[in-house]
N, C-alpha and C positions, 0 to 999 in steps of 0.2 A: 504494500500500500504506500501511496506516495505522501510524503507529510505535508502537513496542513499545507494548502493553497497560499495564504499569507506569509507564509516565510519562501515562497519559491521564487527565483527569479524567473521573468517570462521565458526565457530560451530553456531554462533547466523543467519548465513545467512541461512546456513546448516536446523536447525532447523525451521526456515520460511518456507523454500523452499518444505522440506516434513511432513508439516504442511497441514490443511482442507482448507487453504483461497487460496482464489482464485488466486493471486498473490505473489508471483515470482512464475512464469511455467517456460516453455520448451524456450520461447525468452529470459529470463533472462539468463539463465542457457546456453545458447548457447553462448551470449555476453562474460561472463564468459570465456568458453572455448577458444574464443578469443583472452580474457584479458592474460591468461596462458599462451595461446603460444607465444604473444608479449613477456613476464615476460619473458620467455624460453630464448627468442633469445637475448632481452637485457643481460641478463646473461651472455650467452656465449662471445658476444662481450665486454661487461664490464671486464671480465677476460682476453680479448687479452687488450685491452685498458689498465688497466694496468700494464700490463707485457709491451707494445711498445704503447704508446700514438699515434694516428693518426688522423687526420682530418677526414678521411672517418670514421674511429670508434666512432669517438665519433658526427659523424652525426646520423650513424645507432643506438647508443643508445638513440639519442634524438627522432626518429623514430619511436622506438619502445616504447618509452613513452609515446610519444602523442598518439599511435594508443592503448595501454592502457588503458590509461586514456577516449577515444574514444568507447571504448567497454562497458566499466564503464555507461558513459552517455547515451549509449544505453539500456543495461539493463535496467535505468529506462525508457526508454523515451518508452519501450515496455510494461511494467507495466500501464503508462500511455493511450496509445495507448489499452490498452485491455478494460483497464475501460473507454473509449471513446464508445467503441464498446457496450460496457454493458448498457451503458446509453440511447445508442441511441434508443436499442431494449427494453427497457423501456418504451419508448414515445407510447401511445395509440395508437391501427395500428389506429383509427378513425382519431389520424391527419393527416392533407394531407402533413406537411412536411415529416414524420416518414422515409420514403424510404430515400429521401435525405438525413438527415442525420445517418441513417444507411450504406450510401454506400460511404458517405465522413471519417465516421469513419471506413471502413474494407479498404476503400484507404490509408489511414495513418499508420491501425494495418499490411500492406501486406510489405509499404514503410519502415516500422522501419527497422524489421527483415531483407531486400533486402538489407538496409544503412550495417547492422551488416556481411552481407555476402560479401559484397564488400571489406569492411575491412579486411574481415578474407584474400582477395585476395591477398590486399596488404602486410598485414601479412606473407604470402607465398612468395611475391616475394622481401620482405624484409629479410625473412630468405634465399632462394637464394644468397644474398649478405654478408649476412654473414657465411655461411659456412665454407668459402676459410680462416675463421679468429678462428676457431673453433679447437682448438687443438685434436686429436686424441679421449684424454682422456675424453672431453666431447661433441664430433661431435655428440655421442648417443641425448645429447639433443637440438640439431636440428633437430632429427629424429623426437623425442618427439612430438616438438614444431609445426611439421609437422603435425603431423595427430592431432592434437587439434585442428590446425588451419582450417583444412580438419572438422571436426566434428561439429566446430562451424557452418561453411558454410552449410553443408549440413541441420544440425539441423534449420539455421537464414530458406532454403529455403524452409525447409518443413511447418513451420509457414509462410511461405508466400501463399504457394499452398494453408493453410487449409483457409488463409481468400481470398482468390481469387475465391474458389467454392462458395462463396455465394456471388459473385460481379454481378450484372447486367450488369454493362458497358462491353460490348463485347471489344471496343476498348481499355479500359483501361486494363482488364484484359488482351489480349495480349503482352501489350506493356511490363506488368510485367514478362508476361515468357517467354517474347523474353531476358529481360536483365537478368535477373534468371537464362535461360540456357546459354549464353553467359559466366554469373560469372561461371556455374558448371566446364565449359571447363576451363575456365582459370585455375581454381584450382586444377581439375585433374591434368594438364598435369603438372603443378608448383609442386605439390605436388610428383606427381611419381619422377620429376626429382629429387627431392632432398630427397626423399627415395632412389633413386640407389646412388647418390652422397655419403650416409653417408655410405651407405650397402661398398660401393666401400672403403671407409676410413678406415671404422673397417675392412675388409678383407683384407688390405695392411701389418699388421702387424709389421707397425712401428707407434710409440707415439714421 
């Protein structure tokens, strides 16, 4: 397993990541995308911040750091949650727990990546807010910040789909892509808004 995200330098995660081992994949890497687009949005708010200090600015950047730093913990906790998974299916099919915990661990490996897409939500409707604070010159990286946060989502929910195909629990797995498609919508619609919001910015033609 690769150590926390936050102590890695980019090349050193980089080279993990398209590396033979089995860990950091596609929930890592999604978290990630995440982590960027909060980085994105703290940015841009950071530079209205100090050009004109304001309480709501400098909530949105405390926001964007927690949800950061949130992404971070995730990537591992899905590194984690994968080798849960691996160990379970280890266990000799002869023992009679081996199902159970094979299906407590693709519960957990489906829950990470759903945690990481949730965020990516809020991520969206944090960048929403800050927009309105985003000067001209770099409104583009809200656009950015936008579809990263979209990509992370998408990516957290396809890792959920792939460990929910092998869930026995009919009940459980519903209950996950009831809130799976619930988070998609939210993200779409967050996201498109504030793709025409930036589009609408840069074609105004004033900075």
């Amino acid at each position: 397993m690769t150590p926390d995200l936050s102590g890695l330098r980019i090349a050193d995660y980089l080279q993990a990541l398209g590396s033979g081992a089995p860990t950091p994949g596609g929930g890592s890497a999604a978290a990630l995308a995440g982590a960027l687009a909060s980085a994105l949005g703290r940015m841009v708010v950071s530079v209205a911040q100090e050009k004109e200090p304001t309480p709501e600015r400098q909530s949105l950047v405390a926001a964007f750091r927690d949800l950061e730093a949130h992404f971070l913990r995730l990537a591992a906790e899905d590194e984690r949650a994968f080798a849960e998974v691996m160990d379970a299916l280890r266990i000799p099919k002869d023992v009679a727990s081996r199902q159970e915990h094979v299906q407590t661990a693709l519960e957990r490996a489906a829950a990470v990546p759903l945690r990481a897409a949730s965020a990516s939500v809020s991520t969206l409707e944090h960048l929403l807010l800050a927009e309105p604070h985003a000067s001209r010159s770099i409104v583009s990286d809200i656009g950015v910040a936008a579809h990263l946060a979209l990509a992370a989502l998408r990516s957290s929910l396809l890792n959920t789909d792939a460990n929910l195909r092998s869930m026995k629990d009919a009940g459980a797995r519903d209950r996950f892509e009831r809130e799976a498609n619930a988070l998609a919508t939210a993200a779409e619609t967050t996201h498109d808004d504030l793709v025409h919001r930036v589009a609408q910015r840069l074609s105004s033609g004033h900075f």
